[in-house]
FIDOPA-14571 format. One line per 8 residues: number of its first residue (from 1); their letters; for each residue x, y, z of C-alpha. Coordinates in nm, 3 decimals, always signed. Each point is the difference from the previous one (the first is absolute). Example, Ala and Ser with C-alpha at 12.3 -4.5 7.8 and 13.67 -1.06 7.14 Angstrom:
BEGIN
1	as	+1.230,-0.450,+0.780  +0.137,+0.344,-0.066
END
This chain:
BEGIN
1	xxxxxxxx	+11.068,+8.537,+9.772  +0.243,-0.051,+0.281  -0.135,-0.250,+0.278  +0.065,+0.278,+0.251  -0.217,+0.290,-0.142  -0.288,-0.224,-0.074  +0.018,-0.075,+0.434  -0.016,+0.393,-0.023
9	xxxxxxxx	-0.257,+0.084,-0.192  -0.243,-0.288,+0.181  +0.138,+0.148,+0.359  -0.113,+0.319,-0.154  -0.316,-0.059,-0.126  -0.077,-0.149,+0.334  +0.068,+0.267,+0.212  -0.214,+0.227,-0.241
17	xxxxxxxx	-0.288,-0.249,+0.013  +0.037,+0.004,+0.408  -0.049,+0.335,+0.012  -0.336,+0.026,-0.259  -0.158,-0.289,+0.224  +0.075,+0.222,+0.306  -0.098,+0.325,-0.110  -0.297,-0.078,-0.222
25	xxxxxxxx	-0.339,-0.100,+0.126  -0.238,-0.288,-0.125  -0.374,+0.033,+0.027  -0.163,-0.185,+0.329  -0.359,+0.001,+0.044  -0.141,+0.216,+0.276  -0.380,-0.038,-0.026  -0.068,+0.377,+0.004
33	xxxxxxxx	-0.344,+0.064,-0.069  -0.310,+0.221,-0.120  -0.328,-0.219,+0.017  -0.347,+0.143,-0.071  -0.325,-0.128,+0.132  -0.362,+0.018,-0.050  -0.057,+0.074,+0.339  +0.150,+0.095,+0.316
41	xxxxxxxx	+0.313,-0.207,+0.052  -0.058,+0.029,+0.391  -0.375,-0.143,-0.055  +0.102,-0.330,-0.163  +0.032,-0.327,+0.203  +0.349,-0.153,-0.005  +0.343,+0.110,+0.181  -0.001,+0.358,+0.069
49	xxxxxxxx	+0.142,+0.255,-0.094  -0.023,-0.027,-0.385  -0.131,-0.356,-0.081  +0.134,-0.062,-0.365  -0.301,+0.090,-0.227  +0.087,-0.296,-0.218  -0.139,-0.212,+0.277  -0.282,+0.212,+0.212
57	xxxxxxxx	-0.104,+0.243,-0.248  -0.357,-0.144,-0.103  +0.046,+0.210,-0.397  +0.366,-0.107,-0.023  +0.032,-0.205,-0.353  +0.357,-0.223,-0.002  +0.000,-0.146,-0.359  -0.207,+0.112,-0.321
65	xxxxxxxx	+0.120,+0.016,-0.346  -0.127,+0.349,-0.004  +0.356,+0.214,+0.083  -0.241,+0.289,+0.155  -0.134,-0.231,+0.252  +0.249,-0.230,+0.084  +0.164,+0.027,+0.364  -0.251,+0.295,+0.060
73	xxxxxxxx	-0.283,+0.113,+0.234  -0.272,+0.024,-0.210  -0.285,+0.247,-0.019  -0.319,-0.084,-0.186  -0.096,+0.287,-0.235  -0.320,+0.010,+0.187  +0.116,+0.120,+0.247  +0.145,+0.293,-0.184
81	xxxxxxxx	-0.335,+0.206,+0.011  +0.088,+0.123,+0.334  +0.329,+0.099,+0.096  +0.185,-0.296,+0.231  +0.278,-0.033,+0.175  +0.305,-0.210,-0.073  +0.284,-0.043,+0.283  +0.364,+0.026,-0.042
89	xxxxxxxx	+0.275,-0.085,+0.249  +0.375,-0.057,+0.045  +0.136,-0.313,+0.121  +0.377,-0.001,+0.122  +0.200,+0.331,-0.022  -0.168,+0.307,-0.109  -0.169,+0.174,-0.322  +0.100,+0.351,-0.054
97	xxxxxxxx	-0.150,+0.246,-0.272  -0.219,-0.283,-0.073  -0.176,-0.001,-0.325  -0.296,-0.198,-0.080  -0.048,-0.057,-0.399  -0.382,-0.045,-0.187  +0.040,-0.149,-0.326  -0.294,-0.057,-0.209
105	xxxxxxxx	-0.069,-0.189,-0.336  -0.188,+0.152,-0.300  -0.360,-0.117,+0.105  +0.026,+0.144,+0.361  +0.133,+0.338,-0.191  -0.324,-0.003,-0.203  -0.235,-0.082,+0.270  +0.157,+0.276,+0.267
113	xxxxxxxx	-0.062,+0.304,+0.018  +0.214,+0.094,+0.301  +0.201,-0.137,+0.261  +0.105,+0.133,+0.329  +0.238,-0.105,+0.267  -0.050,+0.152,+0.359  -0.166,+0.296,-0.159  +0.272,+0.059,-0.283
121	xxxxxxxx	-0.146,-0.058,-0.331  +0.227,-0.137,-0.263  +0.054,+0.143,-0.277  +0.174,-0.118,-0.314  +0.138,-0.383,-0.066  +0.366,-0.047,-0.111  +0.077,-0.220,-0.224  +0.293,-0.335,+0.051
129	xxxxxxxx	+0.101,-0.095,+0.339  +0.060,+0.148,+0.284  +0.427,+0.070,+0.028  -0.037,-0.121,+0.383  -0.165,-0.340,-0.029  +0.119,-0.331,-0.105  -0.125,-0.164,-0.279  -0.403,-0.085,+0.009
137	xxxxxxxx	-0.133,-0.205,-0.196  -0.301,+0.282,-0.062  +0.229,+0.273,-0.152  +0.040,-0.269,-0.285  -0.369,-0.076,-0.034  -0.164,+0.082,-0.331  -0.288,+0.172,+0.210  +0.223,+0.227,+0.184
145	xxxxxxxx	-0.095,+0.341,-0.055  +0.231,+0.216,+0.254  +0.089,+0.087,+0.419  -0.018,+0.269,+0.192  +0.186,+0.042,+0.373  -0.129,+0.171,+0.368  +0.225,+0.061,+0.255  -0.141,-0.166,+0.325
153	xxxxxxxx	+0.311,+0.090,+0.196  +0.221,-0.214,+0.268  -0.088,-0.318,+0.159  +0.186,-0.196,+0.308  +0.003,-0.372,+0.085  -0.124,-0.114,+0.330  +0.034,+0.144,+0.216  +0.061,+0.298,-0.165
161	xxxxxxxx	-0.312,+0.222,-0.081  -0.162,+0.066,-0.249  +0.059,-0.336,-0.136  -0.316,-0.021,-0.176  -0.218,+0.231,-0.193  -0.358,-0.001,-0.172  -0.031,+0.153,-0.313  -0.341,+0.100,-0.143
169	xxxxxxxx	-0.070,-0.035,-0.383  -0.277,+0.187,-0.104  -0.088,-0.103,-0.363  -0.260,+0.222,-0.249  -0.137,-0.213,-0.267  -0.123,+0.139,-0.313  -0.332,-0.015,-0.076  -0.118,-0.373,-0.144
177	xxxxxxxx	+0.368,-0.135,+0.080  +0.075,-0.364,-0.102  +0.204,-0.134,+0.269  +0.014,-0.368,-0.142  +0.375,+0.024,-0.069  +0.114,+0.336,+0.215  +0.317,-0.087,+0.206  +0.134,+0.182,+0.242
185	xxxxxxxx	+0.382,-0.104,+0.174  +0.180,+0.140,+0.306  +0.351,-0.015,+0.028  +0.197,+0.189,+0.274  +0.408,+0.061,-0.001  +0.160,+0.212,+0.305  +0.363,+0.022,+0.116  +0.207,-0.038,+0.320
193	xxxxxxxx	+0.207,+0.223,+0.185  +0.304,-0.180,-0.172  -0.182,+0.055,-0.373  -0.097,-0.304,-0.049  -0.350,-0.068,-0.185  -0.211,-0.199,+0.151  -0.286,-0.149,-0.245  -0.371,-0.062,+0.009
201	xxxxxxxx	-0.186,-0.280,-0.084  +0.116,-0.325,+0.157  +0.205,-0.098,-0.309  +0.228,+0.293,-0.013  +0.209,-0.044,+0.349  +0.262,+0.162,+0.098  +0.372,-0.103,-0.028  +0.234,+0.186,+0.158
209	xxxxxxxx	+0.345,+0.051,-0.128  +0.258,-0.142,+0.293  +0.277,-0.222,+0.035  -0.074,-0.360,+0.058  +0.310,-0.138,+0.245  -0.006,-0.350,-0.083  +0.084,+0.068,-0.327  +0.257,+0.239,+0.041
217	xxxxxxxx	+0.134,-0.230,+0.260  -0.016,-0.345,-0.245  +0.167,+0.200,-0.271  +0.249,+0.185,+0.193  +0.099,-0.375,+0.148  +0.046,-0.108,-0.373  +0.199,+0.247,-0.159  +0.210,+0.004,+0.361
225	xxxxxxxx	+0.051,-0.406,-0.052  +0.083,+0.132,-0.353  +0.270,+0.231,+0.041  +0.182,-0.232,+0.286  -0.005,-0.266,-0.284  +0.147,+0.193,-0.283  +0.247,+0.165,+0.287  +0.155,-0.324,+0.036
233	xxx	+0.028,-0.145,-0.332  +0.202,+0.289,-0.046  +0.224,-0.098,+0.263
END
């Protein structure tokens, strides 16, 4: 191949890889977030508004080998004779149509008899994983049984309002229930203005989809120092 036409086809290729740097976007973190609580965000000690619940929230558990409790608030199935509240709020951009997901695992389906969220009673588990969530370690667990979603509706970050909701769970037992190994996990997913998702718990944050400049800028620099190059060897 002529000498010339390979300086063509590298000039080329650079001014096609310019313009895929410049037009298509990279993932950047931009901690958006849906946390829950055990308690009124608001009522814990720490920096205000919306302490982190992995560091003020007295139920929050950070490691287990356990995927349905790890990097959760957890409630005691004690506490599940009466119904309780459990908080959810938006950190950083807002939560529209925001959906909070129950999953349950085969021993909590056999020891409940009924669950309801603000007054809704759920009906019906599906089967899988939810299509909206990132991967969870319980979806895979051998004691998954199924999930079920409530619409709690539109959340704000401060200072927007509401930025924070409580959600009661009112759980029927059957009669003579064995709670020993009934799990019950929270999840939440919602979406921006823009339509991105923004994920619930802590380890499913959001990354928004945007162009990072100093990398366009680093590689448009190369393939410029490039094409000046291979411009004059051809001279």
């Amino acid at each position: 191949m002529p000498k010339n036409t390979i300086i063509r086809i590298f000039i080329a290729l650079a001014a096609i890889l310019l313009t895929i740097t410049s037009t298509t976007p990279v993932f950047a973190t931009s901690g958006g977030h849906l946390w829950f609580y055990s308690q009124d965000p608001s009522s814990l000690s720490g920096p205000q508004p919306l302490p982190n619940p992995q560091y003020y929230d007295p139920k929050y558990i950070e490691h287990s080998s356990d995927p349905w409790l790890e990097e959760s608030v957890v409630v005691p199935s004690s506490d599940w004779e009466t119904p309780f509240t459990i908080w959810l709020a938006c950190a950083k951009f807002e939560s529209l149509n925001t959906r909070l997901v129950i999953s349950i695992n085969t021993a909590a389906y056999n020891a409940i008899d009924s669950i309801t969220v603000n007054g809704s009673e759920i009906t019906g588990w599906e089967s899988g994983k939810p299509d909206a969530l990132a991967p969870h370690g319980i979806f895979n667990s051998a004691e998954f049984f199924g999930y079920n979603e409530r619409l709690v509706g539109d959340f704000y970050s401060p200072p927007g309002s509401p930025y924070k909701k409580a959600i009661i769970i009112d759980i029927d037992l059957k009669e003579g229930a064995d709670l020993t190994n009934a799990k019950i996990h929270f999840d939440a997913y919602g979406y921006t203005k823009e339509g991105n998702i923004i994920f619930s718990p802590y380890s499913h944050d959001l990354n928004f989809v945007i162009p990072e400049p100093a990398t366009i800028f680093l590689t448009m620099a190369s393939l410029t120092a490039f094409g000046i190059y291979a411009y004059k060897r051809k001279r």
